[in-house]
C-alpha positions as CSV (number, residue, x, y, z in Angstrom):
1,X,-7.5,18.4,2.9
2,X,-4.7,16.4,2.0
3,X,-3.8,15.3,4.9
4,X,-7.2,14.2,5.5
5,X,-7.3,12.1,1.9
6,X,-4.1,10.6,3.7
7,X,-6.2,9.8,6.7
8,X,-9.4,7.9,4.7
9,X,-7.1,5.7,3.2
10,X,-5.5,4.5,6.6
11,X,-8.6,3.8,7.7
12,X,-9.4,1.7,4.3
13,X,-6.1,-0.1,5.3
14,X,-7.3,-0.8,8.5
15,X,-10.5,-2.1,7.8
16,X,-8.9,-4.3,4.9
17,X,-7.4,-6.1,6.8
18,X,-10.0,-6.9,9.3
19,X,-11.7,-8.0,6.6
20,X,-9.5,-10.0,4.6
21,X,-9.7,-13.5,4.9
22,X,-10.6,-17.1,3.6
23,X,-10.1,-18.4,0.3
24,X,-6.7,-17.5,-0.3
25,X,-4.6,-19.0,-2.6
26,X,-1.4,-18.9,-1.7
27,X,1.8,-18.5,-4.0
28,X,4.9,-21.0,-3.7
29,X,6.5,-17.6,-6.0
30,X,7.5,-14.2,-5.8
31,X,4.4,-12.9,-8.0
32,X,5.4,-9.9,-10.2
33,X,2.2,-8.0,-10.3
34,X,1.0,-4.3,-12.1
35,X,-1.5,-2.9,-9.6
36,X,-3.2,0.2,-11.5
37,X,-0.6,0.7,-13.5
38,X,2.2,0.2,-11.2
39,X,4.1,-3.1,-11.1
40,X,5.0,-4.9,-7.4
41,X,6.5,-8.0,-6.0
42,X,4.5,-10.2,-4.1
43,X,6.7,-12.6,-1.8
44,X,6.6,-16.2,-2.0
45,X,3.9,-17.4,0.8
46,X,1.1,-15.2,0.3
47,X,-2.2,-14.7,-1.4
48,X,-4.3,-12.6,-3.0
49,X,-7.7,-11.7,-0.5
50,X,-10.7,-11.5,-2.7
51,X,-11.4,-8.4,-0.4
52,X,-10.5,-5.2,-2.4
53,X,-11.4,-1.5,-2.5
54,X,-12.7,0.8,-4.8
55,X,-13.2,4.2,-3.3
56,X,-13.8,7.9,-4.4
57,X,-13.5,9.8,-1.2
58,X,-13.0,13.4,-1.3
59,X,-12.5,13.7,-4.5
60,X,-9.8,10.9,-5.2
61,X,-10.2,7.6,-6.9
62,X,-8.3,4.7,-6.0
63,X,-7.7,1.0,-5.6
64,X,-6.6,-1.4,-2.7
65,X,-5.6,-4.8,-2.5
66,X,-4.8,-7.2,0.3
67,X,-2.0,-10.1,0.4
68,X,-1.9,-12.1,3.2
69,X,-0.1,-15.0,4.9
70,X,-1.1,-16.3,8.0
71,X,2.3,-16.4,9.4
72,X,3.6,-13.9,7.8
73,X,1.7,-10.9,7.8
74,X,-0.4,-8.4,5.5
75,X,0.7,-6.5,2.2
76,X,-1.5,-3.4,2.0
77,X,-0.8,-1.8,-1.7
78,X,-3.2,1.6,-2.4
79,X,-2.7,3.0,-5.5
80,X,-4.5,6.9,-5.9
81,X,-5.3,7.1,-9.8
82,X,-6.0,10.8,-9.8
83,X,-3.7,12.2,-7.6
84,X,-4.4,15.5,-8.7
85,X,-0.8,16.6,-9.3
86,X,0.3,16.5,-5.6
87,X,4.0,16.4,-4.5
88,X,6.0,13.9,-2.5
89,X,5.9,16.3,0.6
90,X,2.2,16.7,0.3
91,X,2.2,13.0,1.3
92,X,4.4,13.5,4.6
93,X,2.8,11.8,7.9
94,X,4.2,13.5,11.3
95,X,6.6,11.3,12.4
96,X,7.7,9.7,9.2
97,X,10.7,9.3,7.9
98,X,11.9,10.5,4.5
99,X,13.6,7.5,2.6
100,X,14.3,5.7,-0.7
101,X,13.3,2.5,-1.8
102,X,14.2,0.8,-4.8
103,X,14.7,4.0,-6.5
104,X,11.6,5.5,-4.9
105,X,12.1,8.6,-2.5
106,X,8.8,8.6,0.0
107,X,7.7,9.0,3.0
108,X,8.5,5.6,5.9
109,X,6.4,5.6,8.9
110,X,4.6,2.8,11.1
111,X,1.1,3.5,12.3
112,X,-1.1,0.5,14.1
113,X,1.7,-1.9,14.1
114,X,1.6,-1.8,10.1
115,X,5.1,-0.3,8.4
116,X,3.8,2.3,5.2
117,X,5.3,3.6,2.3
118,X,4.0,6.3,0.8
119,X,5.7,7.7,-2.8
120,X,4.7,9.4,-6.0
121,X,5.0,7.6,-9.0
122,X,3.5,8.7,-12.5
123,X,1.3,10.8,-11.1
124,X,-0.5,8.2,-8.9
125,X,0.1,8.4,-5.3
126,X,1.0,4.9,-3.6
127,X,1.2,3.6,-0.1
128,X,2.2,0.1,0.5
129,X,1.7,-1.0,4.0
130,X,3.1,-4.3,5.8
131,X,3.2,-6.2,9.1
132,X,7.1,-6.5,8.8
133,X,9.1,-3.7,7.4
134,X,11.6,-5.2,5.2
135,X,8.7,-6.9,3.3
136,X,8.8,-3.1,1.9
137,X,12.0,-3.2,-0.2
138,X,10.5,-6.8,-1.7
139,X,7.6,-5.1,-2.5
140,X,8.4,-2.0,-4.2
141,X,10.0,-2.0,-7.4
């Protein structure tokens, strides 16, 4: 089952990006953002895509929101609000990688050409995905 919750939200990714598009404003700043409660970096260069999620799939509520730059790439940030008490390992991909960044231990792994980070943090599961994977240790804080 929770591997399957791990699964929807891939495909939210996915189609997030597809969809994200036009009438982006683009920052000339590193943006410090809170994101449901949890604070990010956005690099200098990209913008916020009006395209965001809401979903309650399977019995878990979350958010997602797209950053893009056209040269650059995507940043993918899901943030699970009720993540039901679920551990760090419960959040393991086959084939990841277990790894800390910025203080965060999670699971690294790359899945359709998009790097993801996937890590527990007051009791709200997170996965940030991106196009390159070094944008990950700008974007987590």
């Amino acid at each position: 089952m929770k591997r399957l919750i791990i699964a929807v939200l891939l495909a939210f990714l996915i189609a997030g990006i597809a969809s994200a598009a036009e009438d982006v404003q683009y920052s000339n700043e590193t943006q410090n953002i809170t994101f449901e409660g949890v604070d990010f970096a956005i690099p200098e260069g990209f913008g916020e895509s009006k395209d965001s999620e809401d979903f309650d799939d399977l019995g878990s509520e979350g958010q997602t929101c797209f950053y893009i730059n056209e040269a650059k790439g995507e940043i993918i940030i899901t943030v699970i609000s009720d993540w039901m008490g679920m551990s760090l390992d419960e959040l393991e991909k086959e084939g990841a990688n277990k790894v800390k960044i910025n203080g965060h231990e999670g699971w690294n792994y790359t899945d359709d050409g998009l790097h993801y980070f996937g890590y527990v943090h007051n009791d709200k599961g997170i996965l940030v995905g991106v196009t390159n994977e070094t944008r990950l240790y700008e974007v987590v804080l």
